[in-house]
C-alpha positions as CSV (number, residue, x, y, z in Angstrom):
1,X,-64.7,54.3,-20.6
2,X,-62.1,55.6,-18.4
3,X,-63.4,53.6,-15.4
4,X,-62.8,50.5,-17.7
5,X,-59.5,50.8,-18.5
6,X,-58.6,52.1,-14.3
7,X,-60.3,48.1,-13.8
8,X,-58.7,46.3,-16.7
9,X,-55.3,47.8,-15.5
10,X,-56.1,46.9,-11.9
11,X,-57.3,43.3,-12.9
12,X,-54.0,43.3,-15.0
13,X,-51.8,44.6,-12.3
14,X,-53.3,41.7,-9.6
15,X,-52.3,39.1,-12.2
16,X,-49.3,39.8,-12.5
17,X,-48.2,40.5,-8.7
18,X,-50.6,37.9,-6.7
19,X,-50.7,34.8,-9.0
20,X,-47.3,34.0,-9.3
21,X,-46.8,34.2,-5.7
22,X,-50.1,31.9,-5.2
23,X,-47.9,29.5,-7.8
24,X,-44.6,29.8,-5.8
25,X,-46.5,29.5,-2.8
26,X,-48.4,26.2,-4.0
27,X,-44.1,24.8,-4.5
28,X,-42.5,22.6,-2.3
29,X,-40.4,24.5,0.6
30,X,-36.9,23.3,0.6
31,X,-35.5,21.8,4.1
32,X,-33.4,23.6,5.7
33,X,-30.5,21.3,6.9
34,X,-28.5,21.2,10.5
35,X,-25.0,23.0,9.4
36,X,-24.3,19.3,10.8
37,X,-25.6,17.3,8.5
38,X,-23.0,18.4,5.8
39,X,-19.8,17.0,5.0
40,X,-16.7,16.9,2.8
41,X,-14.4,14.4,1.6
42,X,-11.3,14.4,-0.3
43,X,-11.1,12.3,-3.4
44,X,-8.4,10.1,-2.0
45,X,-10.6,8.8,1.0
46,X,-11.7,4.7,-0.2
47,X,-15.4,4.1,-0.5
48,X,-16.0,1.9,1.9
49,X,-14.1,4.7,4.9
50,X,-16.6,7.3,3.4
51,X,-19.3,4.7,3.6
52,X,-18.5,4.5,7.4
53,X,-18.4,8.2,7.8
54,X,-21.7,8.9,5.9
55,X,-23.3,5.7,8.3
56,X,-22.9,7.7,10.8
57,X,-24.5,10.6,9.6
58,X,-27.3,8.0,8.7
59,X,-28.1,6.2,12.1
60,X,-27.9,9.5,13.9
61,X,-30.9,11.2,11.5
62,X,-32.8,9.0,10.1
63,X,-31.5,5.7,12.7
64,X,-31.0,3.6,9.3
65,X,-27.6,1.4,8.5
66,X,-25.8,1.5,5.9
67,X,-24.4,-1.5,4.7
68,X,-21.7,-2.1,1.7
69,X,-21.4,-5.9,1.7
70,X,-18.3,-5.8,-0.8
71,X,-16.1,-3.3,1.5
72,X,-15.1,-1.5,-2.1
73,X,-12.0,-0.1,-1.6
74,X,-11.2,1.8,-4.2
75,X,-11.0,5.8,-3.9
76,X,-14.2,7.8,-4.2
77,X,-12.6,10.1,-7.0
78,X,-14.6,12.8,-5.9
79,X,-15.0,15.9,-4.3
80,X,-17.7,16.3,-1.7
81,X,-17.8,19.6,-0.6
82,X,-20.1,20.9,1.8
83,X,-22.5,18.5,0.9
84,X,-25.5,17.0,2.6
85,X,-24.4,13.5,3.9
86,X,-27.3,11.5,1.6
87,X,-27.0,14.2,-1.3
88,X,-23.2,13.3,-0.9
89,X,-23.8,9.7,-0.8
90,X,-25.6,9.2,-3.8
91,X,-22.9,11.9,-5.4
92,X,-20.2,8.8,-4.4
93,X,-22.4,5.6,-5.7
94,X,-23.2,7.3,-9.0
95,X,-19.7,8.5,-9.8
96,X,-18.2,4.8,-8.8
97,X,-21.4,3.0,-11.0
98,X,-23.1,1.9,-7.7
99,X,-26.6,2.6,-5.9
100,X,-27.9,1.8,-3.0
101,X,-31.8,0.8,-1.9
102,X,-33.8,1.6,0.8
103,X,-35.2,-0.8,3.7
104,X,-37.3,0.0,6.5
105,X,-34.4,-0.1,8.9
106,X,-31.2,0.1,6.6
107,X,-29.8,1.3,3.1
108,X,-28.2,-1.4,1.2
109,X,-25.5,-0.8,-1.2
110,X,-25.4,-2.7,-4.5
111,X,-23.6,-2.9,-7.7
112,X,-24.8,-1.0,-10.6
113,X,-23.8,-1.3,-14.2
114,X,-19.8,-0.4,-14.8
115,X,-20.6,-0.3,-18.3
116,X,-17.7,-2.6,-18.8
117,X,-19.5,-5.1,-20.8
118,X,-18.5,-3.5,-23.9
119,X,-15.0,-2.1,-22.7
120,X,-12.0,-3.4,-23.8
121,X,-9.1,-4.6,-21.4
122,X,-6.0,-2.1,-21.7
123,X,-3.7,-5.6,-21.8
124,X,-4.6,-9.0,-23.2
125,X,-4.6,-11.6,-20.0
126,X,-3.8,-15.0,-21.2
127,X,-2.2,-18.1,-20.0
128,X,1.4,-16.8,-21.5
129,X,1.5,-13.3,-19.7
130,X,4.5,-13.8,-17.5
131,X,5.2,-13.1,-13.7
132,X,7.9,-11.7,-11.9
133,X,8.5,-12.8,-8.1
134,X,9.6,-10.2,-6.1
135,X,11.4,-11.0,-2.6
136,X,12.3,-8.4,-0.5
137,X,13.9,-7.6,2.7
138,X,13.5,-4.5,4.6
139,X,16.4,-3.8,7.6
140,X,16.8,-0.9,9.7
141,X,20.7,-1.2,11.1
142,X,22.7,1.9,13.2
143,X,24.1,4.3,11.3
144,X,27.2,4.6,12.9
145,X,27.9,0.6,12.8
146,X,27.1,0.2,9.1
147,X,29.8,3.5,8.8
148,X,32.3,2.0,10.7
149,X,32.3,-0.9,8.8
150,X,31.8,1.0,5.5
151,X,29.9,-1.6,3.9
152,X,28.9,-0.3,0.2
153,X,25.5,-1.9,-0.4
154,X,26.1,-0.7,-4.5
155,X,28.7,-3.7,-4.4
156,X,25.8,-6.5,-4.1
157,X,26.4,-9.3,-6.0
158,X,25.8,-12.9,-5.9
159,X,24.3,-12.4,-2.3
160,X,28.1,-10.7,-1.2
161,X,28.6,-6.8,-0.2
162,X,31.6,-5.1,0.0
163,X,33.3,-3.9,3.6
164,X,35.7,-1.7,4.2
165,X,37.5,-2.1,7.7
166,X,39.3,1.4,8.7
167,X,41.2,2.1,11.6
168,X,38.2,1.4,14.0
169,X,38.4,-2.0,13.8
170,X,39.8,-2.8,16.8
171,X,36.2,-2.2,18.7
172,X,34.1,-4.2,20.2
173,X,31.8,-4.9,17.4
174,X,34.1,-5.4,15.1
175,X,36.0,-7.7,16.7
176,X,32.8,-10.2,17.3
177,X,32.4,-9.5,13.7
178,X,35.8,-10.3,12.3
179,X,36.7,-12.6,14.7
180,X,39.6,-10.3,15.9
181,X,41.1,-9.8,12.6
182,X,42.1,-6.8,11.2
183,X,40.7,-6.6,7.4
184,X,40.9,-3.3,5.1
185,X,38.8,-5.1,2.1
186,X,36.9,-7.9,2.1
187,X,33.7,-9.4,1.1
188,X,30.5,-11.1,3.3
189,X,27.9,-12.7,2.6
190,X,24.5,-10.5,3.4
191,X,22.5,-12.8,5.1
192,X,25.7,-13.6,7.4
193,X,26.1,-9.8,8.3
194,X,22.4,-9.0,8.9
195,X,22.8,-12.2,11.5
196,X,25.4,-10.7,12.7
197,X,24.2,-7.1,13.0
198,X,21.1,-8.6,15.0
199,X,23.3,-10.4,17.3
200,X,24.5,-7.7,18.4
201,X,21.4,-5.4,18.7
202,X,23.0,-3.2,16.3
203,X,20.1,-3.9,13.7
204,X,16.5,-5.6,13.2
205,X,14.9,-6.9,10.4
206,X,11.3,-4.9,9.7
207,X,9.7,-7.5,7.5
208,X,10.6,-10.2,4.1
209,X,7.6,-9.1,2.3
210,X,7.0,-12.0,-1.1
211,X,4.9,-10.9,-3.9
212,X,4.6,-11.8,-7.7
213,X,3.7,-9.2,-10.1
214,X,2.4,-9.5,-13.7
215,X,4.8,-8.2,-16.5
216,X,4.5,-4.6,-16.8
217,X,2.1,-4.3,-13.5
218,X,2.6,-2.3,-10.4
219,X,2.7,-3.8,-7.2
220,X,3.2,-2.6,-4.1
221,X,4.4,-3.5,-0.6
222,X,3.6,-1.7,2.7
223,X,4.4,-2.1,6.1
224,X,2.8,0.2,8.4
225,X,-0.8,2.0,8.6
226,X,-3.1,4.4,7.6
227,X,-3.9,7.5,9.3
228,X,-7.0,10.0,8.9
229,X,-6.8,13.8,9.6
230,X,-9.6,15.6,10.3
231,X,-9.9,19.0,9.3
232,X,-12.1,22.3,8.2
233,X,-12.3,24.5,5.2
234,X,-12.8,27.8,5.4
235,X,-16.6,27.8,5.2
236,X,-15.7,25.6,8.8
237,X,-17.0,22.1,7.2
238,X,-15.3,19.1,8.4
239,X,-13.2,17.5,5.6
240,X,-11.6,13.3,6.3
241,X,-8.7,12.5,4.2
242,X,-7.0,9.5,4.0
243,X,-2.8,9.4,4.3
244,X,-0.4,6.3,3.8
245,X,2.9,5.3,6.5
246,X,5.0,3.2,7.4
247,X,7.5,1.5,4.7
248,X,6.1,1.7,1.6
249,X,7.8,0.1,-1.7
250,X,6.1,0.5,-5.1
251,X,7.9,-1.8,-8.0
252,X,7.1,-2.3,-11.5
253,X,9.0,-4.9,-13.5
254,X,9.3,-5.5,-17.1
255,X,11.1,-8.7,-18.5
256,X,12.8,-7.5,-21.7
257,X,14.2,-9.9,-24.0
258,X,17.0,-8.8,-26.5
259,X,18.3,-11.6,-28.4
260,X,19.7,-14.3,-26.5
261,X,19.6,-12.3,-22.9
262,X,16.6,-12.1,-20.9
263,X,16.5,-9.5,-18.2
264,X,14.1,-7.6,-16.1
265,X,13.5,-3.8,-16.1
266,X,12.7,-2.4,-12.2
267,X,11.4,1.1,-11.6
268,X,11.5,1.3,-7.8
269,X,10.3,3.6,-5.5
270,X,10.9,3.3,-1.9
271,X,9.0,5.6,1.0
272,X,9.8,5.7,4.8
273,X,7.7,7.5,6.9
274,X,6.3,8.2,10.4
275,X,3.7,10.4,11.9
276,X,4.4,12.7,14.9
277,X,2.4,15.1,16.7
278,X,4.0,18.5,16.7
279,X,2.8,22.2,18.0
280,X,1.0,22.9,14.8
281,X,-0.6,19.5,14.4
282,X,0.1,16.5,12.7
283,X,3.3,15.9,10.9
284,X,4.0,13.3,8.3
285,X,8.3,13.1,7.9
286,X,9.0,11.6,4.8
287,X,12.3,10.0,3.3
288,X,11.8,8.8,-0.3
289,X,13.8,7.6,-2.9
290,X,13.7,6.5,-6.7
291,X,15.4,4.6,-9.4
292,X,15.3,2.5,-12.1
293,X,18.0,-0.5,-12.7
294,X,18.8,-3.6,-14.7
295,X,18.7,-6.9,-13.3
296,X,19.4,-10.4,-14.5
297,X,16.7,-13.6,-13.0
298,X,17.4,-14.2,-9.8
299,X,19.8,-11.5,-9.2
300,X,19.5,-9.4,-6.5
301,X,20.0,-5.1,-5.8
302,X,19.8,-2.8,-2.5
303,X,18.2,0.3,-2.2
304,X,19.7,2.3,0.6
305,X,20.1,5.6,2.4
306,X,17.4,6.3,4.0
307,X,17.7,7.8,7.2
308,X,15.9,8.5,9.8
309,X,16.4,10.0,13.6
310,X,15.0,8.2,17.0
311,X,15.0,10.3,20.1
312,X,14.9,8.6,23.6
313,X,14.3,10.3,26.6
314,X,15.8,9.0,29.9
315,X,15.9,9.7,33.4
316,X,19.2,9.7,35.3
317,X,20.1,10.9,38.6
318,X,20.0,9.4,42.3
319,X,17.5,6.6,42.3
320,X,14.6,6.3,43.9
321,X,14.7,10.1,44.6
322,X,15.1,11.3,40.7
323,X,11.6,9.4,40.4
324,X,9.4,11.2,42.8
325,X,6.7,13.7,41.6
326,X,7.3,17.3,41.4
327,X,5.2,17.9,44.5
328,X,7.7,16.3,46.8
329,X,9.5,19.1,47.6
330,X,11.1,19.8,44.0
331,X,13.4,16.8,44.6
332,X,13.6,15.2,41.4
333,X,14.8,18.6,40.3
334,X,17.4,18.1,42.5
335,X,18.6,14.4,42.1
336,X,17.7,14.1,38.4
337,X,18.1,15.6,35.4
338,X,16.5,14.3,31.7
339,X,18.8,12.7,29.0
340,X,18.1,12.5,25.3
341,X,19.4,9.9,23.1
342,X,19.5,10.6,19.5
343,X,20.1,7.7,16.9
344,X,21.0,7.7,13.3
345,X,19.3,4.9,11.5
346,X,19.6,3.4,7.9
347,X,17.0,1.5,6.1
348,X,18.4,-0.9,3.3
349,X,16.0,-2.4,1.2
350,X,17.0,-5.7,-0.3
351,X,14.9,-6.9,-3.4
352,X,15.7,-10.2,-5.6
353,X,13.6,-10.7,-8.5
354,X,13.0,-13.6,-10.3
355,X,11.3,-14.9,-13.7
356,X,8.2,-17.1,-13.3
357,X,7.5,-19.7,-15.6
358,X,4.3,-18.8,-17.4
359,X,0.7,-20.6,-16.4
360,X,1.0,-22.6,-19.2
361,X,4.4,-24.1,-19.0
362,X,3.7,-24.6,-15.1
363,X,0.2,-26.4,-16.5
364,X,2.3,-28.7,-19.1
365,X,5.2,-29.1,-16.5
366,X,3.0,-30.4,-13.8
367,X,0.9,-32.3,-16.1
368,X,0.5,-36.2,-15.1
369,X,-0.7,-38.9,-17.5
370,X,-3.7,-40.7,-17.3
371,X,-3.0,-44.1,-15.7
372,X,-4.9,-46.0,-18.1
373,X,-4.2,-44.4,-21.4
374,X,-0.7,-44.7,-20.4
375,X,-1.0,-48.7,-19.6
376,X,-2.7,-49.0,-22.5
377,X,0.5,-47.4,-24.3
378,X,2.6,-49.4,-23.0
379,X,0.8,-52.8,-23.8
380,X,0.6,-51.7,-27.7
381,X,4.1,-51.0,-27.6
382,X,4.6,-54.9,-26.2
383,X,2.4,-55.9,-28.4
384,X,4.4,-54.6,-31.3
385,X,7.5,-55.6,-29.9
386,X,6.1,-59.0,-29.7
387,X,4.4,-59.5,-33.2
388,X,8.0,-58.0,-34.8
389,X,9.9,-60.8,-32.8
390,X,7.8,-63.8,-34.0
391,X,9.0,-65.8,-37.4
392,X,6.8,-65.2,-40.0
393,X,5.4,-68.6,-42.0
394,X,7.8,-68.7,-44.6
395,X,10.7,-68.8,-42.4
396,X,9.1,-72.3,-40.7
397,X,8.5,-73.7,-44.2
């Protein structure tokens, strides 16, 4: 009896301990992955740069392409972190409604279902939704010229600015300004002083972006480039993110109509920017401004006072010897010395928006009539004209 229950507690006992390891054992290992082979992403990064990033990862391991024929652009609006590069892929397609499919020597992204079908548009888009045309006109000028001629760009109306003339107007750029005359208040015309200002390398135009924008819509105007930093979290994985520069205006209009007047609403927002590479690393200097104003059609505003420094470096000394490398004896140490040149600049941003016509109105404006229903018009109305002109019978008798 006893040696019964010592083998039913042994049998027991093996059960328990062997068989679920014979199960685990009979389970799929999982890979292991190269510490390589992971990535992370920031949310901001657009699909189609993480798609680049991850077809990298793709043609070194498994020598396959990945291919997005329609470049999305969009931001992945994600997180990838420390994620295996095709575990992190599908993560990206799935969250934006896209997949991808397999070929023997590439990976092929396509469009999956947005799930839109059945959405509703936030705004109604018909033939009557009206469009604001935005002109703009970015120019970087001296700092110390546009003081000196203490031109208020607040006083912009009707294409004219305001400049005040003080005691410095005797120089030399005043005077090819001015025309030699002596002025304390007077009023120019803006495309005649950034002419001017250019003429005398005091100033350059950066760019006359043009863009229309739907009523109540954001648009957005940049001049400059996009710049990806590379860095590592503190588990050491390798993280892209994606950062804007340049000149960078963001304007959303809104035509308001209160009884008879009709006027546009602008909420502006104006960046400058520039990238340098300092001790630490990268460094993104920013000068940004916002505001919101009131403008009739075709009227015009300014947004300035933005500054920004530029620092030269040049070599003066003896020529010829201030030039030679340090190896030469240490002369250029001796005959030259290294000069730097800071420069105050201003950016003004000029912007004149104006009220499109709406589609429809443009449609009916630019309609033409038919040729023939309009000569057949024309001969009914003869033909009328005629038949009221001729005597009836009565009047012969």
């Amino acid at each position: 009896m006893k040696a019964r229950s010592v083998l039913l507690f042994i049998a027991l006992l093996v059960t328990i301990l062997i068989i679920p390891r014979l199960v685990f054992a009979q389970e799929e290992t999982p890979r292991e992955y190269d510490p390589e082979e992971y990535i992370s992403l920031d949310s901001s990064v657009p699909i189609n740069a993480a798609l680049e990033i991850i077809n990298g990862f793709s043609q070194k391991y498994e020598n396959k392409l990945l291919i997005d024929s329609d470049e999305h652009r969009q931001p992945i609006g994600v997180v990838v972190d420390h994620m295996h590069w095709k575990r992190a892929l599908e993560y990206i397609l799935r969250s934006n409604h896209l997949e991808y499919e397999e070929h023997p020597r590439h990976y092929q992204v396509l469009s999956g279902k947005t799930g839109t079908d059945d959405a509703q548009p936030e705004g109604e888009i018909t033939s009557r939704v009206r469009e604001i045309e935005i002109n703009a006109v970015f120019f970087e000028a001296d700092y110390g010229v546009i003081s000196e001629f203490g031109i208020d760009w607040s006083t912009l109306y009707n294409g004219k600015v305001k400049v005040r003339v003080g005691s410095n107007a005797g120089s030399q750029v005043s005077q090819g300004l001015f025309s030699a005359q002596v002025v304390t208040e007077k009023f120019l015309n803006v495309t005649a002083l950034i002419q001017a200002l250019e003429s005398w390398e005091r100033g350059q135009i950066l760019a006359k972006p043009q863009v229309r924008i739907m009523d109540g819509q954001e648009g957005k105007i940049k001049v400059g480039k996009n710049f990806f930093l590379t860095t590592r979290d503190f588990a050491g994985n390798t993280r892209y993110s994606e950062y804007e520069s340049g000149t960078i205006l963001t304007v959303i209009p809104q035509i308001i109509e209160e009884d008879s007047m009709t006027f546009i609403h602008l909420d502006i927002r104006a960046e400058k920017s520039d990238v340098e590479v300092g001790q630490l690393g990268v460094v993104k200097k920013i000068t940004e401004g916002r505001t919101q104003v009131l403008a009739l059609d075709g009227e015009e505003t300014a947004l300035a006072g933005l500054f920004s420094t530029q620092t030269t470096r040049v070599r003066k000394g003896i020529p010829f010897l201030k030039d030679l490398p340090w190896w030469v004896l240490g002369l250029r140490y001796l005959t030259g010395y290294d000069s730097y040149n800071s420069t105050k600049k201003e950016l003004i941003i000029l912007i004149k928006s104006a009220i499109v016509p709406a589609l429809n109105d443009r449609s009916l404006a630019g309609q033409k009539p038919d040729p023939y229903l309009e000569q057949k018009r024309r001969f009914q109305e003869y033909e009328t004209r005629f038949n009221n002109a001729r005597p009836s019978n009565k009047t012969r008798k």
